[in-house]
C-alpha positions, 0 to 999 in steps of 0.5 A: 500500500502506497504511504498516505496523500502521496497521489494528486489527481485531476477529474475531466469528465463532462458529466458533473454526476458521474464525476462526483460518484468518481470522488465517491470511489477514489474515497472508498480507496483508502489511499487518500489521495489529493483532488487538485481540480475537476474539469469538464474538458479539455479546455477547462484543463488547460485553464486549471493546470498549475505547472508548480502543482501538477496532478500525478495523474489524470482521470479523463473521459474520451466523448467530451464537448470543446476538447475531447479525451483524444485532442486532450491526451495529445495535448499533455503529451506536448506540453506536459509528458509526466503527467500520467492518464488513466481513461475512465469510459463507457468506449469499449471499442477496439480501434479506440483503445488502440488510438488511446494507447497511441497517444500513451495512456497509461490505463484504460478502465470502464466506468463500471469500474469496481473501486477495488480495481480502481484502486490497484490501477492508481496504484500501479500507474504510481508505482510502474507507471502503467496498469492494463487490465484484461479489458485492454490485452484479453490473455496477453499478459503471455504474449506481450511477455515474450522474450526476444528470442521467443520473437525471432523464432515467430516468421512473420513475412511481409504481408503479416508485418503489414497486417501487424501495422494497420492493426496500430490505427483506428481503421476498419478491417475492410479498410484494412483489406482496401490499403492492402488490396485484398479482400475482407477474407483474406485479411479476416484470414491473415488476423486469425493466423496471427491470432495463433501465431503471435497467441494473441486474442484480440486486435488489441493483443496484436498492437501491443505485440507490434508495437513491444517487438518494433514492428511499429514505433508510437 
């Protein structure tokens, strides 16, 4: 357990209710964190950032008016990098948690989120710097582990290494099938060969993968 008052946050969500039902839950934490400010978007953040008292990390929405999560995470990413993000949304789908992890969050947690879970994701994002739970990586915790020359035994040919980096963006898989100039089955068949190639279960898994072994760089 992390020594008491030795996390800041800030809340920027637009939805005044849930963010008190969020205080309601870091409460319940026992971890007694600081509450520097709330926030309604992205714009309101910039308005209430104090760069001599900055948040340890943010608890941020994505669907936001004025400014939303994206824009704001690209935002703190430029001007001010050591302040960590920890998404809280309703957004589950794949391309979104994708584009997130992109811009470098360092957690991704629904807003059905148990404080228990809560409270293990502020302490690892404090302590490691990072929290990804099986909503993000499926079964990953295997597959994002493996080691190097686990990863040189893998032969991935062109066209897989391709697939690998288009499953980096936030485009579609038919979208996927026009920029590699194939058909939807194909690609549907070139993802589930890697599925079990790489021992991956989600698109999700695949990026992660990609991204660990520098088949992309973010």
């Amino acid at each position: 357990m992390l020594p008491q008052n030795t996390i800041s946050l800030a809340l920027v969500d637009d939805h005044n209710l849930f963010r008190k039902g969020l205080i309601s839950l870091i409460e319940m934490t026992d971890l007694g964190p600081r509450i520097l400010f709330e926030a309604d978007n992205g714009i309101e953040l910039q308005q209430k950032l104090n760069p001599e008292n900055l948040p340890d990390i943010i608890l941020m929405d994505i669907h936001m008016p004025k400014m939303d999560g994206f824009e704001s995470v690209k935002w703190l990413k430029k001007n001010y990098p050591q302040v960590k993000v920890l998404v809280v949304s309703m957004v589950e789908k794949e391309e979104t948690v994708i584009k997130m992890l992109k811009l470098g969050i360092k957690g991704y947690l629904t807003k059905d989120v148990e404080p228990e879970e809560l409270r293990d994701a502020l302490i690892a994002i404090s302590s490691k710097g990072f929290y990804y739970t099986d909503f993000i990586t499926g079964r990953l915790v295997h597959s994002v582990a493996v080691n190097d020359s686990a990863y040189e035994e893998i032969d991935l040919n062109e066209k897989e290494k391709m697939m690998l980096s288009f499953c980096c963006t936030d485009l579609t898989y038919a979208d996927i099938a026009v920029h590699m100039c194939l058909s939807p089955k194909t690609v549907d068949h070139y993802r589930n060969n890697l599925f079990i190639k790489l021992n991956v279960k989600s698109r999700v898994g695949l990026a992660l993968f990609a991204v660990k072994h520098g088949i992309v760089e973010l």
